[in-house]
VOGUFI-952997 format. One record per residue (C-alpha): residue in three letters; x, y, z. Coordinates in nm, 4 decimals, m for minus. Layout:
BEGIN
rest/c1/c2/c3
ala/X/Y/Z;
...
// end
This chain:
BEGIN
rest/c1/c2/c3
unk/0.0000/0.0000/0.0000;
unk/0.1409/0.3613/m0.0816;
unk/0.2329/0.5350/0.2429;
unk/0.0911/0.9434/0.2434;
unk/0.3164/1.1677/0.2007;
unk/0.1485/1.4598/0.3684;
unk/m0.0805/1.7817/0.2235;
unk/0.0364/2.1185/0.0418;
unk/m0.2210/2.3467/0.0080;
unk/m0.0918/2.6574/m0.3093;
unk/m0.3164/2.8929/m0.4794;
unk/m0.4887/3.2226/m0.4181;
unk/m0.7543/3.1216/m0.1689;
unk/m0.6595/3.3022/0.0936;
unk/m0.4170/3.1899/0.4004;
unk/m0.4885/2.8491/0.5318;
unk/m0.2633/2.7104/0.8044;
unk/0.0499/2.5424/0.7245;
unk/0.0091/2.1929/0.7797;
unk/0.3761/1.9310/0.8772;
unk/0.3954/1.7089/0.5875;
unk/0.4337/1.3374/0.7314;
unk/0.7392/1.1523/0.6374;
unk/0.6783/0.7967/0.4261;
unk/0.6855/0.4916/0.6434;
unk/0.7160/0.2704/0.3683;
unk/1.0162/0.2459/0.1088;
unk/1.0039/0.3536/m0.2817;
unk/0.6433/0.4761/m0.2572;
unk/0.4311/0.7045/m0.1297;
unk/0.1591/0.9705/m0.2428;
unk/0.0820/1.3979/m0.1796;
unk/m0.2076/1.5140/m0.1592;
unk/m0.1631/1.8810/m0.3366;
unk/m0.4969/2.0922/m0.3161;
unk/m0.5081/2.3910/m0.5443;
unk/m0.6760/2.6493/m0.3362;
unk/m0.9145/2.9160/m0.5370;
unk/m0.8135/2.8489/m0.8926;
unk/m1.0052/3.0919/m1.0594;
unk/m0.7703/3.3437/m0.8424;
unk/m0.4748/3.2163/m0.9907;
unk/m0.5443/3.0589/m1.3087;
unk/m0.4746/3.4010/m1.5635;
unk/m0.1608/3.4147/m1.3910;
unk/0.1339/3.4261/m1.6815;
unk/0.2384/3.1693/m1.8317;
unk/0.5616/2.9961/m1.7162;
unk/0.4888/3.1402/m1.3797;
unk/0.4985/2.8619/m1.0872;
unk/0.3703/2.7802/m0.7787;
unk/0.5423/2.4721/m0.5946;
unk/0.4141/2.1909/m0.3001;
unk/0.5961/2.1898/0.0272;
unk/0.8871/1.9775/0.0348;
unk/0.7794/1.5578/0.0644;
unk/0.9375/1.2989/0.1102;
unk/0.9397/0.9456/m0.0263;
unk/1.1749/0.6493/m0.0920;
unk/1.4460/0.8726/0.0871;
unk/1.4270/1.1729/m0.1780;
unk/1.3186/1.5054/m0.1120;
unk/1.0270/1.6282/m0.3856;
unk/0.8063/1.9217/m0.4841;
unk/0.4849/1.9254/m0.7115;
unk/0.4707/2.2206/m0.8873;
unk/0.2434/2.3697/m1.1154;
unk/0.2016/2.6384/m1.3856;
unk/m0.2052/2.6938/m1.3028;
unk/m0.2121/2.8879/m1.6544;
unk/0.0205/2.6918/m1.8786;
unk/0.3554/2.7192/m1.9590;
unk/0.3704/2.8993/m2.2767;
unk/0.1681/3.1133/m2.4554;
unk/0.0195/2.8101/m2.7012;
unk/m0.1061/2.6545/m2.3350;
unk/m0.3491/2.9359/m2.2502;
unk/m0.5985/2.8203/m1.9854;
unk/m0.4324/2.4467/m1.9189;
unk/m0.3089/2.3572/m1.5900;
unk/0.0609/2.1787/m1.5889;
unk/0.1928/1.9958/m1.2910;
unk/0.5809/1.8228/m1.2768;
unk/0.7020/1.6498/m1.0069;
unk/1.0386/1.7610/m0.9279;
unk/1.3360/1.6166/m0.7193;
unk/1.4285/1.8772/m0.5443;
unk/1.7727/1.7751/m0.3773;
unk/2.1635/1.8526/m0.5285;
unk/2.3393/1.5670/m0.3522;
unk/2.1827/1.2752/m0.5714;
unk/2.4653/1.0769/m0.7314;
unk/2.2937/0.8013/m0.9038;
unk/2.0110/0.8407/m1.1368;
unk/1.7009/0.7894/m1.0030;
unk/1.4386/0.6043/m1.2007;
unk/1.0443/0.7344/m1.1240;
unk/0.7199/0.5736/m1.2027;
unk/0.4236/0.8150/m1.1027;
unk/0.0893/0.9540/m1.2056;
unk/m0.1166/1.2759/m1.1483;
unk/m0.4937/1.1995/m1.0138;
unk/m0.7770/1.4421/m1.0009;
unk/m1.1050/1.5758/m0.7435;
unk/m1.2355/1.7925/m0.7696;
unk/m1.3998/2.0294/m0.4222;
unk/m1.7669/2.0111/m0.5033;
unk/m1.8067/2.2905/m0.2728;
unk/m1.6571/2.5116/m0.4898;
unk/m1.8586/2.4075/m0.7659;
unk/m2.2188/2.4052/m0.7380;
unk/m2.3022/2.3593/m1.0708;
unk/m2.1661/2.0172/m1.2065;
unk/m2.2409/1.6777/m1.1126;
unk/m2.1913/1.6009/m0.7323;
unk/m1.8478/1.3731/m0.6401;
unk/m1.9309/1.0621/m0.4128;
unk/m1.7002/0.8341/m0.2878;
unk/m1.7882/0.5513/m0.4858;
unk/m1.6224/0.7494/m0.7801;
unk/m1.3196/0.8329/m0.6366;
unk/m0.9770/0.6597/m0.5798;
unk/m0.9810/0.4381/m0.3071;
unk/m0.6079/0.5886/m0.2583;
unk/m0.7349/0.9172/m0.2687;
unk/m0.9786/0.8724/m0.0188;
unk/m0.8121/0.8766/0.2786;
unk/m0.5990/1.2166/0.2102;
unk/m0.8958/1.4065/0.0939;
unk/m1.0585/1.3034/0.4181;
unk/m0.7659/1.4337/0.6205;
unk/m0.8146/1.7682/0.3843;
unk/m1.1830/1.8009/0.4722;
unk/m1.0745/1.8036/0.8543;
unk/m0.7768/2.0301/0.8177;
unk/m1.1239/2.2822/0.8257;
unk/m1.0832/2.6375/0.7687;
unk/m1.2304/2.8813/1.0306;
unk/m1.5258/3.0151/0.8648;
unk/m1.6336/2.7087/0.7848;
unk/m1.6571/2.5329/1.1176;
unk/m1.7531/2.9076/1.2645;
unk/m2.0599/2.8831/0.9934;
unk/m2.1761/2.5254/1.1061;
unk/m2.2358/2.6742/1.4455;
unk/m2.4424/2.9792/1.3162;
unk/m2.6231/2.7626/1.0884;
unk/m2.6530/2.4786/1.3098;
unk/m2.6411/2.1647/1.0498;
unk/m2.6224/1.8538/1.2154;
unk/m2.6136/2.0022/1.5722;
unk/m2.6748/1.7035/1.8456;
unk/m2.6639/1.8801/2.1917;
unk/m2.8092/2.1603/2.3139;
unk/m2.7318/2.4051/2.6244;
unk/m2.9422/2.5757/2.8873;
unk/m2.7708/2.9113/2.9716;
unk/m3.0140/3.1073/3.1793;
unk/m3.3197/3.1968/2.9746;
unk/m3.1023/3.0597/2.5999;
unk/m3.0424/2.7866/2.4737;
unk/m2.7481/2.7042/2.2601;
unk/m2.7444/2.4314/1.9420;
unk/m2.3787/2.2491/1.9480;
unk/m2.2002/1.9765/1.7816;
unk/m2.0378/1.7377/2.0353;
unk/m1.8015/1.6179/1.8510;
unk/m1.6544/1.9892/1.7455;
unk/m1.6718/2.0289/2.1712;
unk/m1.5502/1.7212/2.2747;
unk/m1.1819/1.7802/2.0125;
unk/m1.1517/2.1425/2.1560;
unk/m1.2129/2.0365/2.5010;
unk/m1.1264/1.8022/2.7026;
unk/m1.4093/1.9117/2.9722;
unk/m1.6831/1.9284/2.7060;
unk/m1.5309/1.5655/2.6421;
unk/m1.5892/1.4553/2.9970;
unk/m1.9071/1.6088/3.0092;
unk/m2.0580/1.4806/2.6343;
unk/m1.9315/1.1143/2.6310;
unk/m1.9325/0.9601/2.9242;
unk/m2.1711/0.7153/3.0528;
unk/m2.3804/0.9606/3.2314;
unk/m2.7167/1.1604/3.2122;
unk/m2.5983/1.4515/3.0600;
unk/m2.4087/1.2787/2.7475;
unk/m2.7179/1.1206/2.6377;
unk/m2.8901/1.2417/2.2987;
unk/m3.2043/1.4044/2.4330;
unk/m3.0528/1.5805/2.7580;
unk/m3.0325/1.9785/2.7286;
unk/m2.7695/2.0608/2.9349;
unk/m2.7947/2.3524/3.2092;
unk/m2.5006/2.5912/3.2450;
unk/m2.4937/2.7382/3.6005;
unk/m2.2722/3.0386/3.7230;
unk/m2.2325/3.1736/3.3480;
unk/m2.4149/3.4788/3.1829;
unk/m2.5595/3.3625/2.8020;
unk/m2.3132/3.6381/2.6585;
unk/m2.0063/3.4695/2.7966;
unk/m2.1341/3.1116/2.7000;
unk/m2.1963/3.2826/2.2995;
unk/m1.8370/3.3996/2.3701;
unk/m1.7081/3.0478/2.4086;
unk/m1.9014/2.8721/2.1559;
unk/m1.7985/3.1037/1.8962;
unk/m1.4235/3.0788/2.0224;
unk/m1.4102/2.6925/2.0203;
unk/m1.5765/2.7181/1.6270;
unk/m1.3380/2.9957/1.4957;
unk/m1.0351/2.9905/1.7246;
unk/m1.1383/3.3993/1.7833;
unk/m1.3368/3.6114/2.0111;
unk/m1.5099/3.9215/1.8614;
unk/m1.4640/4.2579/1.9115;
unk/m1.6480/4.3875/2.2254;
unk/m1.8584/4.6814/2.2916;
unk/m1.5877/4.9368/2.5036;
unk/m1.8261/4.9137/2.8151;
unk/m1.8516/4.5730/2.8634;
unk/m1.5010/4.5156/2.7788;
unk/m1.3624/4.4842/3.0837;
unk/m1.6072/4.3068/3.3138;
unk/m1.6579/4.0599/2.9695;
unk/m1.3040/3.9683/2.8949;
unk/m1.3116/3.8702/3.3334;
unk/m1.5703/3.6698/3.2858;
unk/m1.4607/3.4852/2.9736;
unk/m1.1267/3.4348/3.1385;
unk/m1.3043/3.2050/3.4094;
unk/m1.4961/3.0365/3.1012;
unk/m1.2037/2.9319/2.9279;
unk/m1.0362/2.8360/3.2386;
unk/m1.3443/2.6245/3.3359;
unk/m1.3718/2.4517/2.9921;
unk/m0.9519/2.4369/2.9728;
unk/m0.9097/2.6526/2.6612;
unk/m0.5486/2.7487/2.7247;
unk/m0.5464/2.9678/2.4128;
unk/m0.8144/3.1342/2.4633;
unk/m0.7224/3.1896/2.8746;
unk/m0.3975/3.3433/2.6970;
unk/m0.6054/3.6019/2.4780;
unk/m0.8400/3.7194/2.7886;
unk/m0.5289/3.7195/2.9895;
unk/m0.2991/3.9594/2.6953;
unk/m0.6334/4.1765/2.6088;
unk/m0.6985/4.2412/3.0230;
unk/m0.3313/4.3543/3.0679;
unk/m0.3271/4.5689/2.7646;
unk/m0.6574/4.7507/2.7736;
unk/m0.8394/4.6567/3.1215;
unk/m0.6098/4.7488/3.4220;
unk/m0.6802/5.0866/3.5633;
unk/m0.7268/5.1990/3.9362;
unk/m1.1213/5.1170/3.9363;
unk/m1.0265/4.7373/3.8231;
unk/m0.7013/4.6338/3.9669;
unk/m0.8110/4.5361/4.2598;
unk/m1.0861/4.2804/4.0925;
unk/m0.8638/4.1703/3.8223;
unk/m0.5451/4.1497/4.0764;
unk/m0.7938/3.9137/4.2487;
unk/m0.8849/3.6953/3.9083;
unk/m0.5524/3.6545/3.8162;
unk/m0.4306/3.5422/4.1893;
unk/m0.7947/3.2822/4.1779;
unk/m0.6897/3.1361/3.7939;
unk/m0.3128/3.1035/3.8376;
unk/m0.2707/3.3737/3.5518;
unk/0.0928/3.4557/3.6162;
unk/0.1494/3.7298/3.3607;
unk/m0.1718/3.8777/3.4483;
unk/m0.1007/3.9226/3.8424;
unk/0.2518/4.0606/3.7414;
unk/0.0786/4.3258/3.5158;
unk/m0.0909/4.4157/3.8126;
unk/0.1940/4.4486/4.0379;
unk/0.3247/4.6365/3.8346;
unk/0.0346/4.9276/3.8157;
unk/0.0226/4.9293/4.1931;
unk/0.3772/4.9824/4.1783;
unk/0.3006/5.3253/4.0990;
unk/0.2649/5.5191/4.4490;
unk/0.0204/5.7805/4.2430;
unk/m0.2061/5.3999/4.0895;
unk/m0.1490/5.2631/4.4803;
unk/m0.2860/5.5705/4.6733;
unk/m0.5799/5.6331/4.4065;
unk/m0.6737/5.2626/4.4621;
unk/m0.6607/5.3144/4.8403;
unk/m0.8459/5.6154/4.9030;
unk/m1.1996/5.4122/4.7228;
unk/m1.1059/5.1274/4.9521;
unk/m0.9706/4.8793/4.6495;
unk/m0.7974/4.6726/4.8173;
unk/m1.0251/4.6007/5.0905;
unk/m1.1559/4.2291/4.8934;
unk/m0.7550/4.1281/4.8516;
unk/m0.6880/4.1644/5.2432;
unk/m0.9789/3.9187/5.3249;
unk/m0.9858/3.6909/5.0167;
unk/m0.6005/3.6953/4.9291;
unk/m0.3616/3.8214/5.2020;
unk/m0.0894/3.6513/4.9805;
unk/m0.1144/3.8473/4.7367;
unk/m0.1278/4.1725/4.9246;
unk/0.2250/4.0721/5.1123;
unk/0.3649/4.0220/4.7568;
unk/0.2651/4.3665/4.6836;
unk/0.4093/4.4789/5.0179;
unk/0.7179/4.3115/4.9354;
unk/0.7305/4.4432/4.5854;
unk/0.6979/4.8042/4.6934;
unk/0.9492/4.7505/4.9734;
unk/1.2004/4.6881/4.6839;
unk/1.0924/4.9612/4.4818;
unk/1.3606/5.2362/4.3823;
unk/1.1776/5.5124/4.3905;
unk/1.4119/5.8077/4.3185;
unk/1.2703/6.1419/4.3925;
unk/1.5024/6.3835/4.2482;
unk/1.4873/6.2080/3.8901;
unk/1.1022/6.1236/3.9500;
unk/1.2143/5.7067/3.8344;
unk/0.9577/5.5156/3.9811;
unk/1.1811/5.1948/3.8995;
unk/0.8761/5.0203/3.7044;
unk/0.9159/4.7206/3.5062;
unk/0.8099/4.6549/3.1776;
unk/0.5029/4.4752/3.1129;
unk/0.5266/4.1279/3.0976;
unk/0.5034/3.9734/2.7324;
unk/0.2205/3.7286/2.6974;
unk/0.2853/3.5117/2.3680;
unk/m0.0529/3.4066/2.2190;
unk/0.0121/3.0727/1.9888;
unk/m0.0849/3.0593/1.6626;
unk/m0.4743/2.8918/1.6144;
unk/m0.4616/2.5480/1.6836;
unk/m0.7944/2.4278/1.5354;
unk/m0.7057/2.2750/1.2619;
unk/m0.4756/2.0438/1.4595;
unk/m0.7792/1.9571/1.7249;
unk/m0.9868/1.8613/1.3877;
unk/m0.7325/1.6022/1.2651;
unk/m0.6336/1.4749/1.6002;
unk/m1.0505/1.3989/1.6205;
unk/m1.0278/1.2176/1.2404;
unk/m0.6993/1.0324/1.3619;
unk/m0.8445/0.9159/1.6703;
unk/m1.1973/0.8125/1.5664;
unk/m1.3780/0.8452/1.8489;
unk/m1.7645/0.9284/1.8169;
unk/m1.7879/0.8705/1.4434;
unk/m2.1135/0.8733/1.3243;
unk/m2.0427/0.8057/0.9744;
unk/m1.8474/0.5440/0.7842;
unk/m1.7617/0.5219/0.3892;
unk/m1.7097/0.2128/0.2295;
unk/m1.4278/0.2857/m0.0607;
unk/m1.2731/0.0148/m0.2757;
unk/m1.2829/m0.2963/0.0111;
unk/m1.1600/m0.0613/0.2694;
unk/m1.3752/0.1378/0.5209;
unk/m1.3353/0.5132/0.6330;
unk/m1.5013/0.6722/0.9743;
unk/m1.5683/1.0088/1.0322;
unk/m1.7676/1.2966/1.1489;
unk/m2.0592/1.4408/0.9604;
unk/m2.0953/1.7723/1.1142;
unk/m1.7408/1.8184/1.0166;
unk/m1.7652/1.6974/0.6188;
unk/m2.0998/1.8881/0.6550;
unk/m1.9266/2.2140/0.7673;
unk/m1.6348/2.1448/0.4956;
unk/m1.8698/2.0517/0.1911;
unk/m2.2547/2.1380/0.0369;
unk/m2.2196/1.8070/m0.1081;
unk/m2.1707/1.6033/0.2228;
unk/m2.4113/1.8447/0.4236;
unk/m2.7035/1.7832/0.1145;
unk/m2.6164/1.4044/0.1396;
unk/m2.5720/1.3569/0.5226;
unk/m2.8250/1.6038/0.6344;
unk/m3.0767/1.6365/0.3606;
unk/m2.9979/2.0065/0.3413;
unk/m2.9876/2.1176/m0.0895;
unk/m2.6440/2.3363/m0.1611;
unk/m2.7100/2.6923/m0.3283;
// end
């Protein structure tokens, strides 16, 4: 069986994450699955002009597909040339090749020609173009949840209610995981699920983060209390990433003398290092520290969290506060490093690890499981033929 050589995905259809190729297990052959991302972007681009795979590997040889999307001279107008090229200067011997070019093409993209099912294509093809659907773009998943194909759990959030997709909760998080699959009264199929100790605007909040790997811009008044509250959200449902965002967009925008105190007390509560250090810093100030005094600030930290008041203490014992010069001896803020979005890597961990498939393809002998709300949110032509729903 040919091994998979991993995914490259070229064109002009926007800026999809870069995905690691995976190495061949298996010597002398091997396949890459290259996916030509909005053609008709691309495909009046001169002639000659190239755009190449990522670098692949198979039988020990390092190779790129590239391809001229608009021929490579003049007399080729409108045809689409690919090569295969070894791309490595230390070969010695010659190096004999046997390969071949298949095509699919995204029905998604093409609403108006006959629909693709798997009975027509490749059985080798199968299996990479399912590990494409999952490698999901944002506004695709982030449109399943608005439109809410396929959704098989709902939640109770005060007077809302909320239409979900376990399986979309359950590879984002591993509480929603817990919570969804086990053997229990709220993971079965007719249960709505009640969400205590949350407002509905913070729950929205964390939906929408866990389908687009984002949180929206917020109103200037609510900011601050909102980013709080979705900070314990994300810390309840362990989102790391999105714990990092409240915790960068509190420290850059939220801290003043009417908040410290309350945020001081969040980040102490959450374990949100560079967040408590942010606010050490600001009471560092004697000017922030006596404002915050005179309205009684700190009176919550001295009964909830006397550690963190003696840390203060301590830090303004060491301060070097030189009058003459006016240095207040401040440190810089403390650099909080979002990572880059991660969704796409929760998607294809949940394909890899087939749990809660609720769909399975028979293709050529072999059999492939997956997720429908997934394909669905990936493809008009799986959402029309899983969930009945016609593709415009």
């Amino acid at each position: 069986m040919l091994s998979f050589a991993g995914v490259s995905v070229v064109g002009g259809g926007g800026s999809p994450p870069q995905y690691a190729s995976a190495t061949t297990a298996v010597m002398y052959s091997g396949y890459h699955l290259l996916v030509v991302n909005g053609y008709s972007r691309i495909k009046d681009r001169p002639n000659g002009e190239r755009i190449a795979s990522r670098h692949f590997r198979v039988g020990g040889y390092r190779w790129v597909i590239e391809c001229c999307p608009n021929g490579y001279e003049s007399d080729h107008d409108g045809d689409i040339f690919f090569y295969l090229v070894l791309d490595q200067g230390n070969v010695l011997d010659p190096v004999v090749v046997q390969y071949e070019f298949s095509f699919v093409v995204d029905q998604a993209q093409n609403s108006d020609s006959s629909s693709l099912t798997a009975s027509r294509m490749p059985m080798q093809l199968f299996r990479p173009i399912l590990c494409f659907w999952y490698l999901i773009y944002q506004q695709d998943i982030a449109g399943l949840l608005q439109s809410g194909v396929g959704a098989d759990v709902t939640f109770q959030v005060g007077s809302a209610k909320f239409a979900a997709h376990r399986c979309a909760l359950a590879a984002r998080s591993v509480v929603f995981k817990a919570q969804l699959f086990r053997p229990m009264k709220e993971g079965t199929t007719t249960s709505v699920i009640h969400v205590s100790d949350m407002e509905e605007q913070v729950f929205k909040l964390l939906l929408y983060f866990i389908y687009s790997d984002s949180v929206p811009e917020m109103e200037t008044e609510e900011g601050d209390v909102m980013w709080q509250h979705l900070l314990v959200a994300a810390d309840r449902y362990d989102l790391p990433r999105l714990r990092l965002i409240c915790e960068q967009e509190l420290c850059d925008n939220c801290i003043s003398t009417s908040t410290v105190a309350n945020i001081l007390a969040l980040a102490e509560q959450h374990r949100c290092r560079g967040l408590k250090q942010a606010c050490l810093d600001f009471l560092n100030s004697p000017a922030n520290l006596q404002e915050v005094m005179v309205v009684d600030g700190l009176d919550h930290l001295i009964s909830s969290w006397p550690s963190v008041l003696k840390e203060l203490i301590a830090k303004l014992a060491s301060l070097n506060f030189d009058v003459d010069t006016g240095d207040s001896g401040e440190s810089a803020p403390p650099l909080l490093e979002v990572p880059e979005s991660d969704l796409h890597q929760h998607l294809s961990s949940l394909l890899q690890s087939e749990e809660r498939t609720d769909v399975t393809f028979g293709v050529g002998g072999e059999t492939f499981s997956a997720h429908k709300c997934v394909l669905a949110a990936r493809s008009a032509v799986f959402r029309a033929d899983l969930f009945g729903h016609k593709h415009t």
